[in-house]
N, C-alpha and C positions, 0 to 999 in steps of 0.2 A: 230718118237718118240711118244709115248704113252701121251696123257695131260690129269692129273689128277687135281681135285679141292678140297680143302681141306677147310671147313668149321670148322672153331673152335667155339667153343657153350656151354663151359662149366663155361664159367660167370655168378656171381650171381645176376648182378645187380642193387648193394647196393645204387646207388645212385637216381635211382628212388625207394626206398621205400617213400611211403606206399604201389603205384601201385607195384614196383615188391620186391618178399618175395623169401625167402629160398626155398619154393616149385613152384614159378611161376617166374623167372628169368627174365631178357629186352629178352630177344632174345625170349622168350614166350609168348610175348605181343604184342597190335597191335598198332601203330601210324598211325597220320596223315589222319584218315579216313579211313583205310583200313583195309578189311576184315580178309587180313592172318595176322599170326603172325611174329615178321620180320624172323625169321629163315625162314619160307614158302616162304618169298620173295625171299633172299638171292640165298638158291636153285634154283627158277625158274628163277631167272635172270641170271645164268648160263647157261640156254639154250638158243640156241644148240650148242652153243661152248662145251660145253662138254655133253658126253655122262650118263644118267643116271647111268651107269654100274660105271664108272669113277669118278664118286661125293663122298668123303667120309665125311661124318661127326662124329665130334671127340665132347661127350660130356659127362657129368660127368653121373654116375649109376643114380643117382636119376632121372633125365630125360630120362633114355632112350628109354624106352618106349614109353613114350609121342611125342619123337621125332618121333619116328618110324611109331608110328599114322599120326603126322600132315604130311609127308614125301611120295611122291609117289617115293621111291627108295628104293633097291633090301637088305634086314632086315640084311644081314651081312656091309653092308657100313655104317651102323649107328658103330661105335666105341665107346665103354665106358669105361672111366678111374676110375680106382678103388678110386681114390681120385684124388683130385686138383695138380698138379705140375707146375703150369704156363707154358706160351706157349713153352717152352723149350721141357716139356713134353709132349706136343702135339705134337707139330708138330713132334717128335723121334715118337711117337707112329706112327701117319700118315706114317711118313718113312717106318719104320718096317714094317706095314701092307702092304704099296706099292712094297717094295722090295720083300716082301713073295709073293705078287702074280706076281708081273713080272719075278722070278727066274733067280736073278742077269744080266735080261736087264736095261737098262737104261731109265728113263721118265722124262717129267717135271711136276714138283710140282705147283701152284698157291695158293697161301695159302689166306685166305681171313676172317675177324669175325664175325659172324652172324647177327652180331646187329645194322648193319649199313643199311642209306636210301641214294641209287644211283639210278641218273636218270640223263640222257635216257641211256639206258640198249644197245643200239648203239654206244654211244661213249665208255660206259665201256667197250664194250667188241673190239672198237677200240684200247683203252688202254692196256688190256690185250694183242693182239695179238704182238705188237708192244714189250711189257715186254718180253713175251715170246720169239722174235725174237733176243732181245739183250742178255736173259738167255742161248743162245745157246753157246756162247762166251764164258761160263764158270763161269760166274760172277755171282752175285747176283742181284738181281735186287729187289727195290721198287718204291710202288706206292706213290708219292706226292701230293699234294693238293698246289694250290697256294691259298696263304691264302689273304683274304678279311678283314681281320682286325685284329689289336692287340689279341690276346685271351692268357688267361695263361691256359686254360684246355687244349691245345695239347700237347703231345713232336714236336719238329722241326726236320725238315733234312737243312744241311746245306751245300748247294751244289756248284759245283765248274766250271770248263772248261766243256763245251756243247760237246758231241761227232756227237750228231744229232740233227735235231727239237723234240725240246722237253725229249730229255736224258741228263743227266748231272752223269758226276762225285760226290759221295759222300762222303765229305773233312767230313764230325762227326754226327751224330745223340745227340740232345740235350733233356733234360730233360725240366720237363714243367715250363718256366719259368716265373720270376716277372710282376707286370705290365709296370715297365720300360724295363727289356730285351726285351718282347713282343714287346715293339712297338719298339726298335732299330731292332730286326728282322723282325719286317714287313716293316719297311722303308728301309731298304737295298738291299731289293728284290733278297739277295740270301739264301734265307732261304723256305722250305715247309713245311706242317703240314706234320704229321707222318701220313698216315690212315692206318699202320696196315696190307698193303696187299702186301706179298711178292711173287718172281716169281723166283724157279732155279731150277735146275736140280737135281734129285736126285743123284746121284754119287757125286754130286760137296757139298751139304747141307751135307748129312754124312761126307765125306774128313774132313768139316769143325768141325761137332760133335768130330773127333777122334781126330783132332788138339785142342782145345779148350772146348772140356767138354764132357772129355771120357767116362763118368762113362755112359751116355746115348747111344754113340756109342758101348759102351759094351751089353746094354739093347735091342739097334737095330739088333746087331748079335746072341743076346738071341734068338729074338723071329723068327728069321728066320732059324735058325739052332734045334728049340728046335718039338719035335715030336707032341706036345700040347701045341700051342702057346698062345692061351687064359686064358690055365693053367698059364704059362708062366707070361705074364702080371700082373694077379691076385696076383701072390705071390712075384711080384721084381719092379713094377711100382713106389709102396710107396718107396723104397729104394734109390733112385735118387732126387737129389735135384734139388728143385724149385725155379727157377729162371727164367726172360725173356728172350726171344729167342735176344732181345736188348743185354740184359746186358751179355750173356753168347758167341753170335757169333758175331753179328751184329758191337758191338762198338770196337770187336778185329780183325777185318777184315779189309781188304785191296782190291782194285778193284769190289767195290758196284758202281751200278748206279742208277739212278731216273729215272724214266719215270713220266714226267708231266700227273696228271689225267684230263683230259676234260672232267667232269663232275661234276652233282652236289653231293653235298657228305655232309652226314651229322650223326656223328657218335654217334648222341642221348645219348652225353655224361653228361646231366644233363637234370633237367627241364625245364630252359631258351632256350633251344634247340626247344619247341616246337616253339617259336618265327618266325621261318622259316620257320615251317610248317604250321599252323594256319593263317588267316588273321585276327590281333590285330583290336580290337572295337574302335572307337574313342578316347578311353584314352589312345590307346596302349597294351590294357590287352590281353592277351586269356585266356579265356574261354572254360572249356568245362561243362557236366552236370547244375542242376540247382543253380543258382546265380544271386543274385542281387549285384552289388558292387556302390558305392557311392563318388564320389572325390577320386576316385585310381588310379592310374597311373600308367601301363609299368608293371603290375604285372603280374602270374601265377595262374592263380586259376580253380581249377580243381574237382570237383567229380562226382557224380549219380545223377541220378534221384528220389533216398529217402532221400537223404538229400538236405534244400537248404541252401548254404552257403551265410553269410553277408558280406563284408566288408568293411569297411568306412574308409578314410582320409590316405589310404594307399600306396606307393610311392615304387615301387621296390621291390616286395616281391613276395615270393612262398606260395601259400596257398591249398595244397593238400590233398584233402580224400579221402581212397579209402579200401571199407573193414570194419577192425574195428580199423585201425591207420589212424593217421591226421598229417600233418606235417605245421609247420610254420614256415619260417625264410626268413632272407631277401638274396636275389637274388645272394647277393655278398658274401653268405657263403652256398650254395649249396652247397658250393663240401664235406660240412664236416658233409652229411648225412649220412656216413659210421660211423661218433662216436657213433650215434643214434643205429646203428646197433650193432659195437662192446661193448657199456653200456648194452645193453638188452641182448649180447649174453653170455649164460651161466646161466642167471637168471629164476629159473621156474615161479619167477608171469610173466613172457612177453612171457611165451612160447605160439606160436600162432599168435603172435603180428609181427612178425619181420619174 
């Protein structure tokens, strides 16, 4: 059976602004010191489990180009969605195009986000094969994280009877919760972070679209049945609705498993994220560009070399520039750098800014 990889990329980012904006997304950006952008990672750390030919990535029009630049892979595998439909619509798109070219063979799918940091690229791709070997079985299969501490930025998987080392039954996928559920699921140790990265068969992923949310399985037999399927897409993609591939198959299914990830995993889902990447200065802070800080503690402070940022008597807090936006706020309201986004969007004095 054929293995394909299926990269989603069509995220905007919102919660690292200022660094990433409407035209420069996370998955377009670099962390942790390193030179590519993480989509360039993502890619390369697929080989040579998978075949360049084999690699698709599924990302929104504005990007595509760009993708296709930073990308040593074959200019029809880069995929662009006429608009955003959540990964419902991704991953039906990925389908559709897999099924068009394998002409109703069978393959497996690995679906995976762009914007995530995995190391060593040996046990992921131990992880995978293992995913892939239990996908044959018909099933669904995701990848888990055993989680290191309370966080309320994950959804959970919450898992059940062990079928193998390291596979598990999964009893529900949860939503991201309070600081007290957080820590009743990390002390009961049958709970994983979500990361996002799924593994099945394509026959068995469709079955599931035309059981549970037809209107895309209609869309998938569109574009393999249609004589110009690009056309195709372009004028019916918008038409389908946008929902997560969670809330649409995942939470309505039955006979999903977990495969334990053995690796480090870090899905650079806010600021505080760099914390893992970086090694904090004796107060705790990272740093990046020029700054002086002064009696600060455990904070985020980030910009360039044209600007130098101050800050004094400061205790837990995210201090970002980058461009011609600045962001301030304390460490424990992060997550609601998207308001900043949705206040400014639509307004022409911010156009630029966001």
């Amino acid at each position: 059976m054929k293995q394909y990889a299926v990269v989603m990329a069509g995220g905007r980012g919102e919660r690292f602004w200022p660094a990433g904006r409407v035209a420069t997304p996370k998955q377009l950006l670099s962390f942790g010191g390193a030179d590519k952008t993480m989509i360039e990672e993502s890619v390369q750390r697929l080989y040579p489990l998978f075949a360049p030919e084999n690699i698709l990535v599924v990302t929104g029009a504005d990007y595509a180009e760009e993708v296709k630049k930073l990308l040593s892979l074959p200019a029809e595998n880069i995929i662009s969605e006429p608009c955003r439909r959540n990964t419902s619509g991704c991953i039906a798109l990925a389908a559709a195009e897999i099924k068009r070219r394998e002409k109703g063979f069978n393959a497996m799918m690995t679906v995976l986000p762009a914007d995530h940091i995995i190391t060593p690229v040996s046990a992921f791709h131990d992880t995978l094969r293992k995913a892939q070997e239990q996908a044959l079985d018909d099933v669904l299969v995701t990848v888990g994280i055993i989680p290191t501490r309370p966080d309320t930025g994950y959804g959970y998987i919450n898992i059940g009877a062990t079928s193998a080392d390291g596979v598990f039954d999964v009893l529900a996928f949860k939503e991201k919760p309070d600081a007290l559920t957080a820590r009743e699921y990390f002390r009961s140790g049958n709970y994983r972070w979500n990361s996002g990265i799924f593994i099945w068969q394509l026959d068995v992923i469709i079955s599931k679209f035309r059981r549970h949310l037809s209107a895309w399985a209609k869309f998938i037999d569109g574009v393999c049945n249609s004589c110009d399927a690009e056309e195709f897409v372009k004028e019916n993609f918008s038409k389908n609705p946008s929902i997560s591939i969670d809330y649409s198959i995942l939470e309505k299914s039955s006979n999903i498993r977990c495969v334990d990830g053995n690796f480090y995993w870090n899905d650079m889902g806010s600021w505080s994220s760099l914390f893992e990447l970086d090694i904090p200065d004796a107060g705790g802070n990272v740093t990046r560009g020029k700054n002086i800080l002064i009696d600060t503690r455990n904070s985020v402070v980030c910009g360039d070399d044209s600007t130098l940022i101050g800050v004094i008597g400061m205790r837990d807090v995210a201090v970002i520039k980058s461009g011609n936006g600045i962001l301030v706020c304390p460490l424990s309201e992060e997550q609601r750098v998207r308001e900043i986004i949705k206040a400014a969007s639509g307004n022409p004095e911010y156009d630029g800014y966001i």
